[in-house]
N, C-alpha and C positions, 0 to 999 in steps of 0.2 A: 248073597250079600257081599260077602270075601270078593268076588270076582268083580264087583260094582266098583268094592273100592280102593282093587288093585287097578281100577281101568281109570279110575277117577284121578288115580294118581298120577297113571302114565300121560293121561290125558289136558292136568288140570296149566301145564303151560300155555297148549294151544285158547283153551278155556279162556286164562286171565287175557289171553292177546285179543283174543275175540272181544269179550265184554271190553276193553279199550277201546275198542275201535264201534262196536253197535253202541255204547252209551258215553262214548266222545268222554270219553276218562284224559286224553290227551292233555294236560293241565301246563305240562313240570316235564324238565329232563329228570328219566332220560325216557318218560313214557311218548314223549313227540317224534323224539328219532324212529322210536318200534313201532309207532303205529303206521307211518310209513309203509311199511313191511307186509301188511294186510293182504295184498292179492298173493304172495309168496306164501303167507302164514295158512291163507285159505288153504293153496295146494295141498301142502304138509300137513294138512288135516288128517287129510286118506290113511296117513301114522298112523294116532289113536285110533280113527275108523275102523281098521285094519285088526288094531291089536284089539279091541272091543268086542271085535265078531268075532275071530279068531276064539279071545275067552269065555264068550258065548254069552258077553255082559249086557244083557238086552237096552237094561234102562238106561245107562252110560253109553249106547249107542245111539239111541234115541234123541239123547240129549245133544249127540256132536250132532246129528242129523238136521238137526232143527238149527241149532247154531252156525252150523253151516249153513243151512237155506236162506236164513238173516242174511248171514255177509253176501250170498249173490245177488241178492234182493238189492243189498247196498250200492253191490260193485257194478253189475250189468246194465245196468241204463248207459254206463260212460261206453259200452261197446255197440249200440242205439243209436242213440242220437235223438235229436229232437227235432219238431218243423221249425222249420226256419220263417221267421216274416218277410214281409214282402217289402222290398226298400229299393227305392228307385235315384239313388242319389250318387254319387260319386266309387267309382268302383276302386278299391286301397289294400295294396299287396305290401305287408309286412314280414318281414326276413330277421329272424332273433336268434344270437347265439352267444351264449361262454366260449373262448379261445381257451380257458383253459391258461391264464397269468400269460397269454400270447404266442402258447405252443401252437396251438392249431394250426397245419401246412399252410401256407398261403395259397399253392394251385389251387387244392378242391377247395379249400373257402371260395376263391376266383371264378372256380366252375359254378360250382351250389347258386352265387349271386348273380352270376349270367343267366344259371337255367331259370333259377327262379322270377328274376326280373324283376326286384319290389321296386317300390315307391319308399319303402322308409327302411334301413336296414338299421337294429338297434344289438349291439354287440357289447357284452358283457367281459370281462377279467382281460380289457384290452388294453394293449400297449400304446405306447409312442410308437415302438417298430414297427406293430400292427398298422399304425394312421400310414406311418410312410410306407409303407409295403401298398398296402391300398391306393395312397397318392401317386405312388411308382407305377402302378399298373391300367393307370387312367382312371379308376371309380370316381374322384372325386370330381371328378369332370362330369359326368354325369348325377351325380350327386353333391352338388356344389354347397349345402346348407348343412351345418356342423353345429354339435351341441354335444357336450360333454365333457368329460376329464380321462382321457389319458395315461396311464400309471403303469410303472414295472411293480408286477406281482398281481393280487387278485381283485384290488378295490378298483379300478379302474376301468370305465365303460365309454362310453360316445354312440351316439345317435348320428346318421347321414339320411339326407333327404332331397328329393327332387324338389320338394316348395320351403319357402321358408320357414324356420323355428324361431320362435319367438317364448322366452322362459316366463312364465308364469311368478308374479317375485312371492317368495313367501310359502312356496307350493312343496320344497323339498320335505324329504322324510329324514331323518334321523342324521344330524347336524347339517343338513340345508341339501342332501346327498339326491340325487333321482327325480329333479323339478319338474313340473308339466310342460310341457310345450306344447304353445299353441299353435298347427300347422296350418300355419297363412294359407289363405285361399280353398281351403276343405271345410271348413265346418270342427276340422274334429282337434282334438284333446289327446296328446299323445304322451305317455311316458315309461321309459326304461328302466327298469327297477332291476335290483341285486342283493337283495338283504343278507344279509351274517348266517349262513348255514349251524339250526341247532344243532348239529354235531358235539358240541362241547357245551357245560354249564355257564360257562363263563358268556355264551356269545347268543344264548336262548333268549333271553331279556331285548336285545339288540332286533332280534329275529321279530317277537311279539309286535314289539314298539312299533318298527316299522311296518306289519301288516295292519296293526290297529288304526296307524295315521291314513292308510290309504280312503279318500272320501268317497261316499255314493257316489253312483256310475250316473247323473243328472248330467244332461248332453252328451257329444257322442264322447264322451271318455274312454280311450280305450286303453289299456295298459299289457306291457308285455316284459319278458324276460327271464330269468334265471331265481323265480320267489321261494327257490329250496324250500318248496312246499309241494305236497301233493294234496289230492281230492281227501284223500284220508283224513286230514289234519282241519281240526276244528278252527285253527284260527284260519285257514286258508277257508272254508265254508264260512264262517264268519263276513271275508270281505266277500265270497261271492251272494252271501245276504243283501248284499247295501246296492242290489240291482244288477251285479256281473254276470256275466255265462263263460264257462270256459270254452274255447273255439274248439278243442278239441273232443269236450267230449260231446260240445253240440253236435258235430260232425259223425260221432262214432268211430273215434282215432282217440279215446280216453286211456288204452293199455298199451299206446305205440310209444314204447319205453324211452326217455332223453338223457338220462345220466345212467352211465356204468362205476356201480358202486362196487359189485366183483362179479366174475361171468355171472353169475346166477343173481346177484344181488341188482336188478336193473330198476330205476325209478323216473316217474312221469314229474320231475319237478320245472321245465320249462312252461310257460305257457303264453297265452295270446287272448286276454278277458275283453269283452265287448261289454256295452250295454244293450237292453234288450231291443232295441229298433234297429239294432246293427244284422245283417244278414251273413253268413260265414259260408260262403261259397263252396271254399275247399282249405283243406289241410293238410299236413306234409310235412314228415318227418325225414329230414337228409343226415346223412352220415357225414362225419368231419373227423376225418382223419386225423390225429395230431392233437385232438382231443377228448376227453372225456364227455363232452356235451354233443350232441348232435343238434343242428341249427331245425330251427320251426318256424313254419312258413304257413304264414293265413292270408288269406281272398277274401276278402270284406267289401259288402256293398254298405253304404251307408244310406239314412233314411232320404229321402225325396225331399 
C-alpha cells in the first residue's frame, strides 16, 4: 500500500494534467495554457511509469496505463487523418503565417510564397514594412486585392488575394478585428483571424470572446491563421463543433508543430478550418526563418 501511495504521489502531477485534458477541465487560466501541453505531458508519462515499476506499485501502474491509453486514444487520429469528400469545384491554395511583429526574413518568406504558389496568402503580427517589402519585391502585382490592417508590433495582419475581397459589414470578432471576406468570383467565405494569446489572465477573456464569436461553418467558410489554440483546447473543439475540420489533422499533419514555445516546448496553434464539403488535398508545414511561426499551407478543393 506505502508503495501505491508513494507512486501516487510521484505521479499525481501527470494525473491532474491528464484528467484536464480527457475531461476538458480547460475552463480558466492558467488550466488553458497547460492543457496545451498534452502530447509533451503524454511523453513524460514514461516518469511515473518508470518509477511505479521500478516500485513495483502494480495498481499505480495500472492506473497510468490506462491513462495513458485515454490520451492516444485522444491524440492519434490528428496523426490519421480522415477520408476526404469528393468536391469538384474550384481548386484554392492558402498560404498563412505570423511574421512574428514583422521579424520574419523577408527571402524565405519570398521563397515559402513562390514555392507554394497560393491564391490567398493571409499573414498574421504584420507590418507596414512587411506590406512594402512584399510591394518591393513584385507580390503585389500578382496579388493585387488587399484587406486588412497593417501595424508595428503584434496586432496587425492583412490578407493578399488573386480575386477580389469584399468585407462582410458586421462580421468582425472582438472590436470589428478579423471581418469575413467574401472572395469575389469563388464561392467561398474567407477570414484571418489572430486572437489574444491565453498566455496571461488578463488576455484569456479576449481569447474566449473571440473564439465563441466565430459562426457555423454554413457555406464554404473557411478560416485560417494564428488561433493560439490547439486541438487540446475545449474552446478551440468547441468552434470545430459548429461544422469545421481542421486541414491538418484531416490530412494526418495534426503533430507537425507551428510555434517554438522553447526547443522542447513546440505547439500546433496555426491552422486552416474548412467546412465539411471542402476537400484538403494537401498540407504543409514550412519553416520561416526570422520567426517563431512557421507559415501553413492548404490545397483546397471546394464543392462542385
Amino acid at each position: 500500500m506505502r508503495r501505491n501511495l508513494l507512486a501516487l504521489l510521484i505521479a499525481s502531477p501527470w494525473l491532474a494534467a491528464a484528467c484536464i485534458r480527457i475531461f476538458s477541465l480547460d475552463y480558466v487560466w492558467p488550466l488553458i495554457p497547460l492543457v496545451a501541453f498534452t502530447p509533451q505531458m503524454l511523453v513524460l508519462m514514461s516518469i511515473p511509469l518508470i518509477a511505479a515499476f521500478a516500485m513495483r506499485a502494480k495498481y499505480m501502474a495500472i492506473v497510468l496505463v490506462v491513462t495513458a491509453g485515454v490520451l492516444v486514444a485522444l491524440l492519434l487520429p490528428r496523426a490519421i487523418g480522415n477520408e476526404q469528400p469528393e468536391a469538384h469545384g474550384r481548386t484554392i491554395t492558402i498560404f498563412s503565417a505570423n511574421l512574428l511583429a514583422g521579424a520574419a526574413q523577408p527571402a524565405p518568406l519570398l521563397a515559402a510564397i513562390e514555392r507554394s504558389d497560393p491564391d490567398i496568402i493571409a499573414l498574421q503580427e504584420a507590418t507596414p514594412g512587411n506590406l512594402e517589402m512584399l510591394k518591393g519585391a513584385g507580390v503585389l502585382t500578382e496579388y493585387p486585392h488587399f484587406a486588412g490592417s497593417p501595424e508595428v508590433g503584434t496586432r496587425g495582419y492583412f490578407t493578399l488575394s488573386r480575386w477580389p475581397l469584399k468585407e462582410i459589414p458586421g462580421s468582425g470578432l472582438i472590436d470589428g478585428r478579423w471581418p469575413e471576406m467574401r472572395v469575389v468570383g469563388t464561392g467561398m467565405i474567407f477570414r484571418n483571424i489572430h486572437p489574444s494569446p491565453p498566455l496571461k489572465f488578463g488576455n484569456t477573456p479576449k481569447w474566449k470572446q473571440a473564439l465563441s464569436e466565430i459562426p457555423s461553418s454554413r457555406g464554404n467558410r473557411v478560416i485560417s491563421g494564428d488561433f493560439n489554440a490547439t486541438l487540446d483546447h475545449r474552446d478551440f473543439r468547441s468552434v470545430l463543433s459548429r461544422g469545421y475540420r481542421d486541414s491538418a489533422d484531416q490530412t494526418g499533419n495534426g503533430f507537425k508543430w507551428t510555434w517554438v514555445v522553447t526547443r522542447t516546448g513546440r505547439l500546433v496553434i496555426d491552422h486552416v478550418l474548412v467546412p465539411p464539403g471542402v476537400e484538403v488535398q494537401d498540407f504543409r508545414v514550412i519553416d520561416l526563418p526570422g520567426s517563431d511561426h512557421n507559415a501553413v499551407v492548404a490545397k483546397l478543393r471546394l464543392p462542385g
